[in-house]
C-alpha positions in Angstrom: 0.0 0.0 0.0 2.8 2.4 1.0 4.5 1.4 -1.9 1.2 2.8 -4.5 1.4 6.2 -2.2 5.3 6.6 -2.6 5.2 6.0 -6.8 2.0 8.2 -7.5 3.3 10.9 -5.1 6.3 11.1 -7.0 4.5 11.0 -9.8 2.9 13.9 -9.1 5.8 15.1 -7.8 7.6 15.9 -11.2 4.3 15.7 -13.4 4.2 19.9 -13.0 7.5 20.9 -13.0 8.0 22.8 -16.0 11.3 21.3 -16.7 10.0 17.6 -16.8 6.9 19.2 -18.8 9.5 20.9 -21.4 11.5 17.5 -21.2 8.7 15.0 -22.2 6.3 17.1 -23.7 2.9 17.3 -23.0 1.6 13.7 -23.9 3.9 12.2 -21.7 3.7 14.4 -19.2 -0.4 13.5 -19.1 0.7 9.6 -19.2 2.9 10.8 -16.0 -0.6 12.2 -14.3 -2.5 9.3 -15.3 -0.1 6.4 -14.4 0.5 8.1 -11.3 -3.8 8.0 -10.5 -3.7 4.5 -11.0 -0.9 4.3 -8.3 -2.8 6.1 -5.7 -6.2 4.1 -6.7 -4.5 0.8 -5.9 -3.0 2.6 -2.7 -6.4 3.4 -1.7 -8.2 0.4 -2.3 -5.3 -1.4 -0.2 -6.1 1.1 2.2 -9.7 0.4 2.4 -8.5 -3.6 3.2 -6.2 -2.5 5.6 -8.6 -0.3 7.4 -8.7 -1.7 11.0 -11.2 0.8 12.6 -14.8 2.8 10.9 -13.1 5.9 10.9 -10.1 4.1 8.8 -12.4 2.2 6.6 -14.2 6.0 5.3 -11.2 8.0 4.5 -10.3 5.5 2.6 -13.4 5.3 0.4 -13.8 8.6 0.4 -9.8 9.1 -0.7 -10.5 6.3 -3.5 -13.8 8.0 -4.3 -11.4 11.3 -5.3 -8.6 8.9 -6.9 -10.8 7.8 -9.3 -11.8 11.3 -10.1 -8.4 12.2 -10.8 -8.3 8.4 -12.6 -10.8 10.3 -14.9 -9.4 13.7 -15.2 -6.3 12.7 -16.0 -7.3 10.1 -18.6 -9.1 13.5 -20.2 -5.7 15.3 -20.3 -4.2 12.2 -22.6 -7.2 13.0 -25.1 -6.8 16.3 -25.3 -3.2 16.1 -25.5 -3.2 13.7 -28.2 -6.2 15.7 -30.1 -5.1 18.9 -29.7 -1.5 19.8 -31.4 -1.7 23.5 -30.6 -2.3 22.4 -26.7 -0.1 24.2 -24.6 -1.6 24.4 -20.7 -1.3 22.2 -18.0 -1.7 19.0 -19.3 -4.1 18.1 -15.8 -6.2 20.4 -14.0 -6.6 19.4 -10.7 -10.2 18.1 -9.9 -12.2 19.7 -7.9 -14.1 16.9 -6.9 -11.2 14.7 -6.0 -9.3 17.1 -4.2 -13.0 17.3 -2.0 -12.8 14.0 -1.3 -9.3 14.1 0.0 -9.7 17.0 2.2 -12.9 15.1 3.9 -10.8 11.8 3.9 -7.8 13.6 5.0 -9.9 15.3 8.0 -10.9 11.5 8.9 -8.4 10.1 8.9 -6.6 12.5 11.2 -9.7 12.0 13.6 -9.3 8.0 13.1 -5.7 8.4 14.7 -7.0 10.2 17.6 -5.2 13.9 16.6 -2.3 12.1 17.2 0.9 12.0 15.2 2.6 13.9 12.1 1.8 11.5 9.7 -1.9 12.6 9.6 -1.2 16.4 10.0 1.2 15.9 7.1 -1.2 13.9 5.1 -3.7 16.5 5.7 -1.5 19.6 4.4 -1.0 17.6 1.1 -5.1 17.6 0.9 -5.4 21.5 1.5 -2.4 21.9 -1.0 -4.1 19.7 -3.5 -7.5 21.7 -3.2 -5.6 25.1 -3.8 -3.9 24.0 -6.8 -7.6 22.5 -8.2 -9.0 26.0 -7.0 -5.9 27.7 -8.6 -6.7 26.0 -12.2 -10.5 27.1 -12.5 -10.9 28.7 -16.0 -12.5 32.0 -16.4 -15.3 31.9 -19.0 -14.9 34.8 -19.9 -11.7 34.6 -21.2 -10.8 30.7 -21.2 -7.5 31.7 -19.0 -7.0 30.2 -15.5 -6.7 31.7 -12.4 -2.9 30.6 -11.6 -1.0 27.6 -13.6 2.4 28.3 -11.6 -0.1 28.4 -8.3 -1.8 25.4 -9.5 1.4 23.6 -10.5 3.7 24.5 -6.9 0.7 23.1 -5.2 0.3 19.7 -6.7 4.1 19.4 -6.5 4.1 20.7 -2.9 0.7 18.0 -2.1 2.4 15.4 -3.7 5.6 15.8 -1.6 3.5 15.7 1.6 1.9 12.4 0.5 5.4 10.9 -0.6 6.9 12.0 2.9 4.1 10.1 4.6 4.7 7.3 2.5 7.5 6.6 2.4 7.3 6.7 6.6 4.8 4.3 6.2 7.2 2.2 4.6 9.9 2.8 7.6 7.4 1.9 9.8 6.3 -1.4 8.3 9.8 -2.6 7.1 9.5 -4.6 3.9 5.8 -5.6 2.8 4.6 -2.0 2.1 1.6 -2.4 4.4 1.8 0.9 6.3 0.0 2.0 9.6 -3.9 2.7 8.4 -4.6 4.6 11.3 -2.1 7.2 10.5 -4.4 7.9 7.4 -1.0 9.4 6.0 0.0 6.9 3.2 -1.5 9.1 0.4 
């Protein structure tokens, strides 16, 4: 489970770094948004059979509830990446919905490990810094541009680094099978 956290947090990691963007191009870069989804789905789904307690059990739906809208959204970019040869944005805006559903899983979780520990509190930053960078990529209708890309982009970096650090001290913590603590509600 840690394992799934630690690849699609670093993932997401370099996915909006301008220099891995300009490096790839913007295809791959989408493939790098999308494969890293998948990794935080299984993570979460792991998570959800790992849950030992109720409170464990519904951050983790909930957090697979908004991995599978970023499975979607990120799928999206590949199309319009692949459709659209003048495309030059962010290859993934972050989803709204998803980045809703792990702030409320993120909030659960740190109640499911009592409001004890970093891991959670950690795990919990990454959420809000994953919902600014989803509120930082809204397009204006009026004028198709969005509100901040280089916002947008530091924050799924800076979200993804959070997840990775909890992670990969899940993996510390639960030497080599991957299976990090539940309750901690910090592996994403």
């Amino acid at each position: 489970m840690a394992w799934c956290f630690a690849i699609g947090s670093l993932f997401f990691l370099v996915g909006p770094l301008d220099v891995y963007a300009d490096l790839v191009g913007p295809t791959a870069d989408a493939v790098t948004f999308f494969i890293g989804s998948i990794f935080f789905t299984a993570g979460g789904f792991l998570q959800i059979r790992n849950s030992r307690s109720r409170g464990e059990r519904w951050a983790a739906v909930i957090q697979s509830f908004g991995t599978l809208y970023f499975n979607f959204s990120t799928a999206r970019a590949i199309v319009v990446t692949t459709s659209d040869s003048a495309y030059d944005h962010v290859v993934w805006r972050p989803d709204l919905f998803g980045s809703i559903c792990f702030l409320i899983s993120g909030v659960i979780g740190l109640a499911a490990a009592g409001w004890r520990g970093w891991q959670p509190y950690v795990n919990l930053l990454g959420c809000v810094f994953f919902m600014i960078s989803a509120l930082a990529s809204f397009v204006w209708p009026s004028d198709s541009t969005e509100v901040s890309g280089t916002v947008a982009g530091v924050n799924t970096s800076l979200g993804a680094a959070c997840f990775l650090i909890c992670a990969l001290a899940g993996l510390r913590t639960s030497g080599s099978s991957g299976r990090s603590d539940a309750a901690a509600g910090a592996s994403r």
